[in-house]
VOFIDREN-483768 format. One record per residue (C-alpha): x, y, z. Coordinates in pm, whole numbers, plus 32768, in hexadecimal, padded with zeros to 4 digits. Example, Ala and Ser with C-alpha at 12.3 -4.5 7.8 and 13.67 -1.06 7.14 Angstrom:
! VOFIDREN-483768
84CE7E3E830C
85577F9682CA
END
This chain:
! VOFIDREN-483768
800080008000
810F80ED804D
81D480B97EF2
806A80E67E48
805982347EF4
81B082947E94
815982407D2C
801D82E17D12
80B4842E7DC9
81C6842A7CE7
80FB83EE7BA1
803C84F97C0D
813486077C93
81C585E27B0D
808B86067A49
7FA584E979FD
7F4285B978AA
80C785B67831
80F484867872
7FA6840677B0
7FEF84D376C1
81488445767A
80C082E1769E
7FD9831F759E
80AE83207493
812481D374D9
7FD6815F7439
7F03801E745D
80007F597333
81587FD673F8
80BD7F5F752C
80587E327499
81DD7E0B7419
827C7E407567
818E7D1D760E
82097C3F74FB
83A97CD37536
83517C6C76C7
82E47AFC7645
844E7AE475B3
84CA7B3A7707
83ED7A3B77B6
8499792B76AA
85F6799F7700
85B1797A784E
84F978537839
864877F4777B
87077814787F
864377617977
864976497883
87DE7671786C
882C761C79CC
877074F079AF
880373C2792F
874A72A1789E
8622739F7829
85CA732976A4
85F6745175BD
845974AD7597
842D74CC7730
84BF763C76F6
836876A476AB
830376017809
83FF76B978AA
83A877EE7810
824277CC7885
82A0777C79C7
83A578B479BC
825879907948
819978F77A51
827679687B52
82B27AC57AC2
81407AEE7A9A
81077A7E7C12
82027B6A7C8A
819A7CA37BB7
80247CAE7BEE
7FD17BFE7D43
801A7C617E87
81457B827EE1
829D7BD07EEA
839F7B367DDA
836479CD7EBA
820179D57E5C
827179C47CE9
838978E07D28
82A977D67DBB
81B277D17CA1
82BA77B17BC4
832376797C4C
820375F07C95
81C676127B2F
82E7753A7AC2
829874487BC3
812374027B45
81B173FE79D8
825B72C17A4F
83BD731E7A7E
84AB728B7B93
84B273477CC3
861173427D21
864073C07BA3
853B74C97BEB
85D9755F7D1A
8741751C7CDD
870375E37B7E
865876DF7C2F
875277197CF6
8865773A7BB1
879178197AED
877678F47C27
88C8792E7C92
8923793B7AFB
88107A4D7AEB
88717B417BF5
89E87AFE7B89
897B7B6F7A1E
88CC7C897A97
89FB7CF97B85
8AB37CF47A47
89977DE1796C
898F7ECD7AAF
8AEE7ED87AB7
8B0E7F2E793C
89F4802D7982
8ABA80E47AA6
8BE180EB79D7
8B1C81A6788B
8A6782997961
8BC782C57A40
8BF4841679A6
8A5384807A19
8AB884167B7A
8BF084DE7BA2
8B0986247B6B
8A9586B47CCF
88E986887C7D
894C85187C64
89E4851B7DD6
889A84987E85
886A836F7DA1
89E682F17DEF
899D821C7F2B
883E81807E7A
88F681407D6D
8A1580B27E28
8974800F7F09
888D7F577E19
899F7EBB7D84
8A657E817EC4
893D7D9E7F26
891A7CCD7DDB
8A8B7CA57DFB
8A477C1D7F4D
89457B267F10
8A097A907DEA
8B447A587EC1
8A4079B67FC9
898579127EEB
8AE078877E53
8B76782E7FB0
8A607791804C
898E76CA7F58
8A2F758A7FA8
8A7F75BC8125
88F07635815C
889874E7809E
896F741C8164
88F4747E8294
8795746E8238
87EE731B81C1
887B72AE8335
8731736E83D4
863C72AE8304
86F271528326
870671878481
858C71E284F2
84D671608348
85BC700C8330
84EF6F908231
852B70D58152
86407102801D
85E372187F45
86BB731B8004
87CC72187FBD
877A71DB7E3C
877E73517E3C
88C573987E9E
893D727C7DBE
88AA72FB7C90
88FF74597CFD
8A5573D87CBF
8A1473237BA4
89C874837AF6
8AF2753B7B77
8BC674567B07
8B4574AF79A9
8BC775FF7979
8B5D7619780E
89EF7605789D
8A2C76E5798A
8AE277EB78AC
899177CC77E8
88D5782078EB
897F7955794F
898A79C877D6
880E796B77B0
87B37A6078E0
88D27B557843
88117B7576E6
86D97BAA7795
87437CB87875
87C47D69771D
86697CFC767D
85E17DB7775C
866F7EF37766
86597ED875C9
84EF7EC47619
84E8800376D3
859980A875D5
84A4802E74F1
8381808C759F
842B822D75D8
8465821E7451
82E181B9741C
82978304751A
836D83BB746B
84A384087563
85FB83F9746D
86C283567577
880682B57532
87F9810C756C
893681197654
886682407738
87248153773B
88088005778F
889F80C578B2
877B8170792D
86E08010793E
87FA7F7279EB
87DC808E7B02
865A803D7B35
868D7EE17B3E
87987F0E7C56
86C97FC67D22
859E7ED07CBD
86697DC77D77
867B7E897EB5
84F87E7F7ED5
84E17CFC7EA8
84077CF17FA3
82EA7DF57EFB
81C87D537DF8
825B7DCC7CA4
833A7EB07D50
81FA7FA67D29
828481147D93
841980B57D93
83FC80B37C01
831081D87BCC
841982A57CAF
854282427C28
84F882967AEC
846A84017B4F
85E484077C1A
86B9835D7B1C
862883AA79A9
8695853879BF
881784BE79DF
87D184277867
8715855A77E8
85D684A4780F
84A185697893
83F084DD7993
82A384CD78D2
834883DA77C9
840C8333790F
82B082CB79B0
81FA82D4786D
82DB81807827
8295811779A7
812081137969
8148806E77F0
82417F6778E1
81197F3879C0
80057F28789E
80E77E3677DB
81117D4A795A
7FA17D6C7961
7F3A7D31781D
80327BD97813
80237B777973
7EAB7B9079A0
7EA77A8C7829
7F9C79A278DB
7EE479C37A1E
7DB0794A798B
7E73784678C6
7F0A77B57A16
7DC177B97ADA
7D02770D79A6
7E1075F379B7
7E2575D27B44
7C8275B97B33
7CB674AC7A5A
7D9373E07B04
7CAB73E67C10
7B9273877B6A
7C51724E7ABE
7CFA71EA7BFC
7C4E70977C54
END
């Protein structure tokens, strides 16, 4: 509720009128274009997710894209954190059929391989806009800045460290009080089994890497369709920023006020207004909607089923 209220007061302390009126000339058929340039995101993703796990057949990458838009969709437009999404996304995999230890264990790749890509496209994004940041109006974003990538940084050298020791000792916990259960086991042997292919795993990271970049293309895409001439590089960095400071409100449904600020705070240092800044929030948000509410429907349609078939 709070982040709602900081989105609506800063939509509103902008202009609502400037910023419709620069949406508008994105048009129903460029709107329609950057839903479809998200879908190729969702694949790339869903790529990735398919990367880290070994023993997949080639075809399941479509699975693993749904289940990536599933958990995007979950995350973007109900009121869970990321976890909400994350568990969906599983669960998704897991009703398709596949393994669990493959599930989690590749879960677990694709994630640390994702924020390690996008410590790379913030990085690359702090170093374009290094020359915005040494001006004195950029002082006050430093430490967000900073600090949003001090914490990604963090949580991939955790994630790195203690994968296998967390494991391991929820292995011992579970065969001490659940003798009778293994999948904590099979999931730190298969969680092996995929590090020790590092071609798979240098998929995965380059999977997430391409659709981090997809992305930001798309927002350039979407500012050319509103009619903002904005360099590519600008748009890639600007993204890269946002995202950062995206990851610092994990914990927020659709990060719903973080975005909308940052791009009011951010978007000037580019020479982007702040009408066209949230006018590509809100097409952001209408593109989530439009996608995630489809997929939504898609995923409740299919769990109702599997009810109804269960004997």
């Amino acid at each position: 509720m709070l982040g709602l209220a900081i989105a609506v007061w800063t939509i509103g302390d902008v202009g609502l009128a400037g910023i419709a009126q620069t949406a508008q000339h994105m048009g129903p058929g460029g709107f329609v274009a950057i839903c479809a340039w998200s879908l190729v995101t969702s694949w790339l993703l869903g790529g990735a997710w398919h990367a880290a796990a070994p023993g997949e057949p080639a075809p399941s990458v479509l699975l693993f894209a749904w289940a990536r838009l599933v958990r995007d969709s979950v995350s973007n437009l109900l009121p869970f954190s990321e976890l909400g999404g994350i568990y969906l996304g599983v669960r998704t995999l897991l009703r398709a059929g596949v393994p669990p230890p493959r599930v989690y264990a590749s879960f677990v790749v694709d994630l640390t391989t994702e924020m390690a890509s996008q410590l790379v496209y913030t990085l690359f994004s702090l170093l374009a806009m290094a020359p915005l940041l040494m001006g004195a109006d950029a002082a006050g974003l430093r430490p967000a800045i900073v600090g949003g990538t001090a914490v990604m940084f963090g949580c991939i050298f955790l994630f790195m460290r203690m994968q296998k020791v967390v494991l391991a000792l929820a292995g011992r916990i579970a065969a001490r009080f659940l003798p009778e259960t293994t999948v904590l086991g099979e999931v730190q042997a298969e969680l092996s089994r995929i590090y020790a292919q590092r071609g798979r795993v240098l998929a995965a990271f380059l999977f997430n890497l391409a659709a981090w970049t997809a992305s930001g293309v798309g927002a350039w895409f979407a500012l050319k369709l509103m009619g903002s001439d904005i360099a590519l590089w600008k748009v890639l960095s600007l993204e890269g920023v946002i995202f950062a400071l995206r990851s610092m409100a994990f914990v927020i449904p659709g990060a719903i006020g973080v975005q909308e600020a940052a791009y009011v705070l951010v978007a000037p240092l580019f020479g982007l207004a702040p009408e066209a800044a949230l006018a590509l929030s809100l097409a952001k948000r209408a593109r989530d909607l439009v996608i995630g509410a489809a997929a939504l429907l898609a995923w409740q349609l299919r769990e109702s089923r599997d009810l109804f078939v269960q004997p």
